[in-house]
N, C-alpha and C positions, 0 to 999 in steps of 0.2 A: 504493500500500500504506500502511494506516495502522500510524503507529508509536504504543505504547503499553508504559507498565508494569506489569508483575507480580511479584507477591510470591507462590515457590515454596518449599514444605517438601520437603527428601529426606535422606537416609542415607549417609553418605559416611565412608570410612577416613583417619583421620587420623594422618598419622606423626609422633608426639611426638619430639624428641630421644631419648630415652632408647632407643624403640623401635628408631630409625634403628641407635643404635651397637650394640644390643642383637644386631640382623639383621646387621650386617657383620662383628659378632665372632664370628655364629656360623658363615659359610659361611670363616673364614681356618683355614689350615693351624694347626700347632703351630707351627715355626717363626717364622710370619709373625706367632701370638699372641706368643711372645717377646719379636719386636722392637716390635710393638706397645705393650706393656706398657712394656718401657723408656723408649720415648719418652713414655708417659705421667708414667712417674717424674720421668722426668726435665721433663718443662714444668710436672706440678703437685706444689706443696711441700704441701698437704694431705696427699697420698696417700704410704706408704711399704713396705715389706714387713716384713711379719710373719715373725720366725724363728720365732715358738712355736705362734701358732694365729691364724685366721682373725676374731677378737674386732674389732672396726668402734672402739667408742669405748667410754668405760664411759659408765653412766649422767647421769652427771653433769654431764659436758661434753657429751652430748648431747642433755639437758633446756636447757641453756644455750641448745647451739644451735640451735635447735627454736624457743625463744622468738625468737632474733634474727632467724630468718629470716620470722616470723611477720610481727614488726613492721617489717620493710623491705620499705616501698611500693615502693621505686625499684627495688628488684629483684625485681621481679612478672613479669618476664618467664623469672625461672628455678624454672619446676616441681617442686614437689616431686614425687619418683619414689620409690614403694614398691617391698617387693621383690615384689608381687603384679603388677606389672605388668611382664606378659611378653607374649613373643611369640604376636600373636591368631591364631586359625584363617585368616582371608580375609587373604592380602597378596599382593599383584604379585607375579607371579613374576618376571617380565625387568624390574624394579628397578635403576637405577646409584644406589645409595647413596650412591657419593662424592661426587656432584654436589648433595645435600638438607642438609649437615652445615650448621650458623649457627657465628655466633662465636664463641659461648658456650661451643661444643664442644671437649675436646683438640683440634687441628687443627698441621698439619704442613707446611710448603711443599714445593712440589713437588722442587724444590732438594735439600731434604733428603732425601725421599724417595729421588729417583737416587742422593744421595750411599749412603744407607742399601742399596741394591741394589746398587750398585756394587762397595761394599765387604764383601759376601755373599756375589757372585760370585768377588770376587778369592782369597777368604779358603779358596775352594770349590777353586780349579783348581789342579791337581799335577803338576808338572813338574819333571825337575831340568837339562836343557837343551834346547831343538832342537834338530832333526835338521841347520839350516845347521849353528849352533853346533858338533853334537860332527864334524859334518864339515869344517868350516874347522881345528877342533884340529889333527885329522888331517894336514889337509894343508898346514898350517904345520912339523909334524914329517916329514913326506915330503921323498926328498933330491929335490926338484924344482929345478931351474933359475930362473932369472928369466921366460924365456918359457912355461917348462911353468907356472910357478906362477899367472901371467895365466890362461891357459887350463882349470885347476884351478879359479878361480875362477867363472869364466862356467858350468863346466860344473856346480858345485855350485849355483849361486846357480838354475839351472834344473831342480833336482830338484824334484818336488812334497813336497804333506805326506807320499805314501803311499810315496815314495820312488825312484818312477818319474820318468827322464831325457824333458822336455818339449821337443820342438820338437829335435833331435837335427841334423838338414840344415838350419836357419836357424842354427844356433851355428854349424857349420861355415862356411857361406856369413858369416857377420858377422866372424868372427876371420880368415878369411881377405882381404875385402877392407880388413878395418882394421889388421892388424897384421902381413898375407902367413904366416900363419904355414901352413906345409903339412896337409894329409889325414894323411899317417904320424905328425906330433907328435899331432895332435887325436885319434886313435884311440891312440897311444899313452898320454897323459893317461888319458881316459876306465877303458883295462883298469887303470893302476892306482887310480885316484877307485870303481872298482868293486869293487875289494880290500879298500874299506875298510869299518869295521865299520856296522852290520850289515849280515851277508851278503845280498846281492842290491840292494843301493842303486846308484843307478845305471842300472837296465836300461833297456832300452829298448819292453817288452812284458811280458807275462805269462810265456811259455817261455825266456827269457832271464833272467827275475828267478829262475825257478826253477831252470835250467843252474846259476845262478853260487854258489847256495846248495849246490847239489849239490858243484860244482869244490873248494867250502872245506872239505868235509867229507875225514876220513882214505879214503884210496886200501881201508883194510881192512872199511869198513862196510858192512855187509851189506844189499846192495841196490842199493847204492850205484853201480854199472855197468846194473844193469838199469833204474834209474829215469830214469838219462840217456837210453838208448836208447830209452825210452818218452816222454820229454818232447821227443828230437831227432822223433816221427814224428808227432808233435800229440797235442791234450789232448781231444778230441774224442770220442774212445774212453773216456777216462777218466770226462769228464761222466756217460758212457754207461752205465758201469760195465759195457762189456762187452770182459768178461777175452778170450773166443775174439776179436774181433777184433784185441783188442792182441799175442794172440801173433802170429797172422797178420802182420800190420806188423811188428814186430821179431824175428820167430824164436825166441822166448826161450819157454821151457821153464814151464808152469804156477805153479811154485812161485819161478821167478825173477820171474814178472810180478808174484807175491801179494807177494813181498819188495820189492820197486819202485814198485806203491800204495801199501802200506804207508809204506816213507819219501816220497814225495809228498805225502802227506796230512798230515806232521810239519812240512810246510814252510810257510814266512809270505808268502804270495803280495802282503802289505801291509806292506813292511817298515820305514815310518817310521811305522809307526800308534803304535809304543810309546812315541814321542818326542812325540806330540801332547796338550795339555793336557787335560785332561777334567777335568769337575766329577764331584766324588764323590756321591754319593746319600747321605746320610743318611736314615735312616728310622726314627723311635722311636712306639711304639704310644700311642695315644688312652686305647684302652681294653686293660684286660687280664682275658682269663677261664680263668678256671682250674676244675677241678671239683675238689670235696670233698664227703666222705659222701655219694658219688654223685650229688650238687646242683650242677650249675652257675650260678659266681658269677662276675658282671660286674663290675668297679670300673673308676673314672678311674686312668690313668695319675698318681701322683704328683706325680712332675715337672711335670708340664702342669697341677699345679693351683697357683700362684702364690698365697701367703696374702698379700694387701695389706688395712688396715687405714688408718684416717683418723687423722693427726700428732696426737695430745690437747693435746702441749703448744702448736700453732699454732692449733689450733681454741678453744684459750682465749682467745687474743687476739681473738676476735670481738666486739665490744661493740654491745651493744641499739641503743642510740639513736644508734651515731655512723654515719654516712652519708659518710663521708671517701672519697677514691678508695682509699686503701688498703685500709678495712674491706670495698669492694665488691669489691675485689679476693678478697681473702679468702675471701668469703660464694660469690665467682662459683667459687675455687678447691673449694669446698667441696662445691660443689654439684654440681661436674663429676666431684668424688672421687668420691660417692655413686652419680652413673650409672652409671660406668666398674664399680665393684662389683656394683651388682645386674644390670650386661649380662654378666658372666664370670660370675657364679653365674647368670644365663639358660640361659648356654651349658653351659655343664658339666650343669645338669638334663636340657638339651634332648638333648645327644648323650649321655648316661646312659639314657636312656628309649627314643631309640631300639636304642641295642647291645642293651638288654634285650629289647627285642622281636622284634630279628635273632638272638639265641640262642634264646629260644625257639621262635620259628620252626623253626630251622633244625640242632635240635638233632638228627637224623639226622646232620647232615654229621660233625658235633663227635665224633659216635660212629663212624662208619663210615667218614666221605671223599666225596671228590667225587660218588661216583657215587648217594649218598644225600641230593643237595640236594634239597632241593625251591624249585619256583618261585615266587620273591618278588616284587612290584613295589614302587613307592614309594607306588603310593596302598593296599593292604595295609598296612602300619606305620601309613601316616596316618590311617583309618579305626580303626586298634585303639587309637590313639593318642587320637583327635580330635583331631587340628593337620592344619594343609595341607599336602601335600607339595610345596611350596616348600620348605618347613621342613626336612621330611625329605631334599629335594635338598641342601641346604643343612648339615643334620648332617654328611652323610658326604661330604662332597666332601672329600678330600685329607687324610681320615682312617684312621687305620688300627687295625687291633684284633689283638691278639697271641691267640694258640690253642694248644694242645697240638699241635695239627696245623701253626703255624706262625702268617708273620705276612699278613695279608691287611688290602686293602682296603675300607672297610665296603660301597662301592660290588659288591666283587665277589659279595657275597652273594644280590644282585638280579639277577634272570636271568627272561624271557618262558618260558613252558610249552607244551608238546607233547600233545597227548590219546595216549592210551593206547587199546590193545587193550579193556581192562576199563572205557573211561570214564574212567579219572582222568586226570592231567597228569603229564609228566613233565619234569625241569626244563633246561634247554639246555644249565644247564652238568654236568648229570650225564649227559646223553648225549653230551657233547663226551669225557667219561671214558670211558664207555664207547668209544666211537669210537679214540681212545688206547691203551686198552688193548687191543683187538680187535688194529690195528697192528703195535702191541710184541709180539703173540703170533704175526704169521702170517710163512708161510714167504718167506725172501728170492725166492725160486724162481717163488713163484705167489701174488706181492701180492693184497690184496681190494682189487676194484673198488668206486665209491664203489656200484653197481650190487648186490652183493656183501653191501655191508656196511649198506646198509637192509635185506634179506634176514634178517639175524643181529639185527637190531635187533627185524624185526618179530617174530621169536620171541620175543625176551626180551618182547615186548609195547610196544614203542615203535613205534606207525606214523608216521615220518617218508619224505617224497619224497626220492629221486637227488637233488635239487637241493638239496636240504638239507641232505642227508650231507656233500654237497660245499662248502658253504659253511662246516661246523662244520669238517672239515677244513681248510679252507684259511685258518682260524681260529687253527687249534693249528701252523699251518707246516708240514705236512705234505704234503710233494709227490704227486704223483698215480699211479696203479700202475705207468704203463709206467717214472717215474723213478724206483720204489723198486724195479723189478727188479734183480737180481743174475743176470747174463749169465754161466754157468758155462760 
């Protein structure tokens, strides 16, 4: 094979810095813009916030620096970036941006990063003890012995998070060959470590967590004897929810069984869940739309719009002709400011344009509700738009927009379409409502089949398959007919 060279012309997308930060800051949460921004503050002394308004520099210290960046050769490697330069129609979509960032960039060590998530999450989770925790209190104030108090401990230390008693015959088996200690102490520990708050800690199974809850309750609560004798003959009937078999099993008279579901169903079949940490949700809107003189109006959330502005008094110290490290310092700090600014006003156009175009779309819903969506996708927006639906994945990812009707995700407004009776579409998430609502309306007695309930669809003019129905159901968590009977 002969080797030989060639000189080829072609076309090819090039990702500028400016673009790069431009596309990461658009697909980041609010949140995540936050700490974003901070860490920018904080590594460049150019850049600082604005309390009054979003003004960049005055004129003058801008003509200044205009000219110095002109005439620094050595720093030829840092582009100027207008604010015309935005994100193009054609980009990769499956893109890892964090791996394209150069030096020149804000940039952040990984280090910091974990530390920065770390301390998000910690700042997130809410607890005021565990469940060992408020159980060892306990049984430090229990009049326990020396020997009971050993065995107090073993048996707490093998509680789960959900407050269920693990491995129950291997404690026994272990404290007895290590410590001789008897069967009647170890079961007497146990009943009272079970006594202790909350009710049903300790158990050993599901009908036992539920006994114990019962046992603490007053002797006068009404139910309160028939729900024992329901939980003593199994839960099986309950799952069922059929009433005539549980009388059958317990003897117990119809309105004694309805009073003994009833308290059953009050009771916390998880009883260390409330000692478990959890991260709270925060959720503040993107965008907020409101209508007035019958128009609806989109804006950026406030908040989420950070006025930052370039230091005037540091950007005076740039001088024309000095090429010092620190002047490049300077010129590089300057130059990063100006990105970071015209990528956050990218982003804010960008998810501005799209919310506009998901209201007007979708302005049935705005007026009516769910069951007046119609079907959106992402290349729809793109197309009205002209940008790539990258772009628009990329707007609404872990965005949200507040409504009259509430707060949603921009994501949820996009939903695939159904043909219709008459030829048109109709959108999945307005016949998942419909489907909801049918539910909520029918008789406990005699559930709609998923069989059923495309019957009642194809009236309304929606032709969707059984399979379908059943799938948008089991969507919304809605169990299937024979589990939503009511066995009178």
């Amino acid at each position: 094979m002969k080797q030989s060279l060639s000189l080829r012309q072609g076309m090819g997308l090039t990702m500028t810095p400016a673009l790069q930060q431009a596309i990461r800051l658009l697909q980041l949460s609010s949140l995540d813009l936050q700490m974003e921004i901070q860490q920018v503050l904080d590594s460049n002394l150019m850049l600082e916030q604005d309390a009054e308004g979003p003004e960049l520099e005055t004129p003058e210290v801008a003509a200044a620096a205009e000219a110095a960046a002109i005439a620094d050769d050595t720093a030829g490697m840092l582009k100027e970036v207008t604010a015309e330069e935005t994100i193009p129609e054609d980009m990769p979509v499956d893109a890892d941006w964090g791996d394209v960032f150069e030096d020149h960039l804000p940039a952040s060590t990984s280090s910091g990063d974990d530390d920065g998530l770390q301390d998000y999450l910690q700042a997130n989770l809410h607890t005021s003890t565990s469940l060992l925790e408020h159980l060892m209190m306990q049984a430090r104030a229990a009049p326990f012995d020396e020997e009971e108090a050993v065995v107090a401990a073993h048996v707490i230390d093998a509680i789960n998070d959900d407050g269920y008693l693990e491995d129950w015959p291997g404690i026994c088996e272990r404290l007895a060959e290590a410590h001789g200690i008897s069967q009647a102490c170890l079961e007497a520990v146990l009943a009272k470590v079970q006594e202790f708050d909350p009710p049903g800690v300790g158990a050993r199974d599901l009908p036992e967590c539920l006994t114990l809850q019962l046992r603490q309750m007053p002797r006068s609560r009404a139910g309160r004897w028939a729900a024992m004798e329901i939980v003593e003959t199994g839960l099986l009937n309950v799952a069922r929810k059929d009433e005539t078999a549980i009388m059958r099993a317990t003897g117990l008279t119809a309105e004694d069984v309805r009073l003994g579901l009833e308290l059953i169903r009050s009771l916390q079949p998880h009883p260390g869940r409330p000692f478990q940490a959890h991260e709270s949700d925060y959720l503040m809107p993107d965008v907020i739309v409101t209508k007035k003189n019958g128009r609806w109006r989109v804006a950026l959330n406030p908040e989420h719009m950070p006025k930052l502005r370039i230091n005037g008094r540091y950007q005076g110290f740039i001088k024309r002709a000095d090429q010092s490290k620190d002047q490049l310092q300077l010129k590089q700090h300057l130059q990063e400011a100006r990105y970071f600014i015209n990528s956050l006003e990218s982003r804010n156009e960008t998810i501005l344009r799209v919310s506009q175009c998901i209201v007007e779309e979708q302005r049935a819903f705005l007026e009516y509700g769910e069951e007046a969506m119609r079907p959106l996708v992402l290349r729809d927006v793109a197309q009205t738009l002209g940008i790539h639906e990258s772009t628009v994945s990329r707007a609404t990812a872990n965005k949200y927009m507040l409504t009259p009707r509430g707060l949603y995700e921009l994501k949820y407004f996009f939903s695939s379409h159904v043909s219709t009776t008459q030829g048109g579409v109709a959108s999945a998430t307005a016949i998942q409502a419909m489907i909801k609502r049918m539910v909520g309306g029918e008789d406990p007695a005699r559930p709609l089949s998923d069989s059923t309930l495309a019957e009642l669809l194809l009236k309304e003019g929606i032709q969707v398959a059984r399979r379908t129905v059943a799938k948008y159901r089991e969507a919304l968590n809605i169990p299937p007919s024979h589990e939503r009977k009511a066995v009178a």
